[in-house]
N, C-alpha and C positions, 0 to 999 in steps of 0.2 A: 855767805855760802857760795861756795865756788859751782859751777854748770859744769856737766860734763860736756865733751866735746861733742856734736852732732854729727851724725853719720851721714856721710851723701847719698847711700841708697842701701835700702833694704839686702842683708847677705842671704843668701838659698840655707835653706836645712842641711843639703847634703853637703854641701860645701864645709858649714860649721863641725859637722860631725867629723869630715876626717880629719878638717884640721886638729879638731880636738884625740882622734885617735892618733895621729901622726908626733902629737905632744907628748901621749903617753907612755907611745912604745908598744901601742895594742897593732897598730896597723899591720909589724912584719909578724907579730904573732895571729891574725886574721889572715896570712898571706898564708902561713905553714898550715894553719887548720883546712885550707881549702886540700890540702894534700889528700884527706881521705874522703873527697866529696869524687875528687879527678884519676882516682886510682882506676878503678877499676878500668875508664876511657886511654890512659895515657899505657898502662900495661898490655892490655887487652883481654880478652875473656877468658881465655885458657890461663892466664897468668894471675891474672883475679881469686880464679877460684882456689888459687895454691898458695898468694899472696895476699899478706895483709900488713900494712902500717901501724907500727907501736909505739911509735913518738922519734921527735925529731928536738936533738939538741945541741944548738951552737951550728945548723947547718949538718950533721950529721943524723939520717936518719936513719932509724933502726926498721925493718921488715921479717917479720916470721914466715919461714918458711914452711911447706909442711913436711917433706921425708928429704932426705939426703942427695936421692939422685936430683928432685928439685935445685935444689939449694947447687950441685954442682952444676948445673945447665944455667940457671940465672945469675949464677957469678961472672956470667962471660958477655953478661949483658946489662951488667949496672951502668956502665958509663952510658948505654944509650939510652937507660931508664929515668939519668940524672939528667942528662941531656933533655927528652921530651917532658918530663917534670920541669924544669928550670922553663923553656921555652913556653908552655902551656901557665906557667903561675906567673909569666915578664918579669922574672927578677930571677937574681942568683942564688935561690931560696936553699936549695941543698948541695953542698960542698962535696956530701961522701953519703955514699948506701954501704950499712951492713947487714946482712945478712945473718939471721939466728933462725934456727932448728924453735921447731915454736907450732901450736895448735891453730888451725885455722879452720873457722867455721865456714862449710859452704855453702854460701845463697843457694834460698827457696828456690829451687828452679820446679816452677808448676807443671804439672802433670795437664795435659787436656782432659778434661770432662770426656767422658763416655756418656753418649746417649741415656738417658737412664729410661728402662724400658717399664712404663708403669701400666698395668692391668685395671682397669676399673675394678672397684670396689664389688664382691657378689652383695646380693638382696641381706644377707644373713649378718656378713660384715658390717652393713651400715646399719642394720638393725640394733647391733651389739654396740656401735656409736655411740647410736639415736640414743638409746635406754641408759648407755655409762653418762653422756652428756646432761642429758636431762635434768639429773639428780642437783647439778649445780645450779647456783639462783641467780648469779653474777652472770651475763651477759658478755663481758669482756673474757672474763676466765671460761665462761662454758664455747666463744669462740677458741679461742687458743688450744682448749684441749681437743677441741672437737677438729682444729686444722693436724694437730700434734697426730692424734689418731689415725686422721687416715693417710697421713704421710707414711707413717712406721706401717700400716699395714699393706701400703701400695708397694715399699721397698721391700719386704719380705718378699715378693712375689717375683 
């Protein structure tokens, strides 16, 4: 039985893995998916929210736009799009941006909370609580109901 040959030093994990990604041909395809992680950063915000990435193939990626006048203002601006994409992902990952007429959903943009202006509960309210709580034998559930209540009754007010 032949020995296999002995290795001179232990190799790193992360080492192993890319090599083994760089075998497969996953690496440049992990390179293009970072596309829609750096969108929103390499476009900017007002371009974000009108633009969105719908694959990219052979180096050609496709973007949806949302109306018409978009789509004509951002046609004059692919090459510098291509440009900070390419610079931002270190490789020559996209050759050409086209541009399609296309639905684009617009990020959550949260609302600030308003103060929520709550009343204590009157005598009469928390009587009407007390007596609906009660009825229940569970401890767990007659809490819950019993927070559930007087929330919905503090926000009516």
């Amino acid at each position: 039985m032949q020995k296999r040959p002995r290795m001179s030093f232990p190799r790193l994990l992360p080492g192993l893995v890319q090599e083994s990604l760089a075998g497969l041909g996953l690496a440049e395809r992990l390179r293009e998916a970072e596309i829609w992680r750096i969108w929103p950063e390499v476009v900017g915000e007002a371009l974000a929210c009108r633009t969105r990435p719908l694959r990219i193939i052979n180096g050609t990626l496709t973007v949806a736009v949302s109306s018409a006048p978009w789509m004509q203002e951002i046609r004059f601006m692919t090459a510098m799009m291509k440009e900070k994409l390419n610079d931002r992902l270190g490789a020559d990952v996209v050759s050409e941006i086209v541009l399609k007429a296309g639905r684009v959903d617009m990020p959550n943009v949260e609302e600030p909370e308003e103060a929520a202006a709550f009343t204590p509960l009157t005598p009469r309210q928390q009587a009407l609580i007390d007596e609906q709580t009660g009825l229940v034998s569970d401890p767990d559930t007659r809490q819950a109901l019993l927070e559930l209540m007087q929330t919905s009754m503090e926000q009516r007010r």
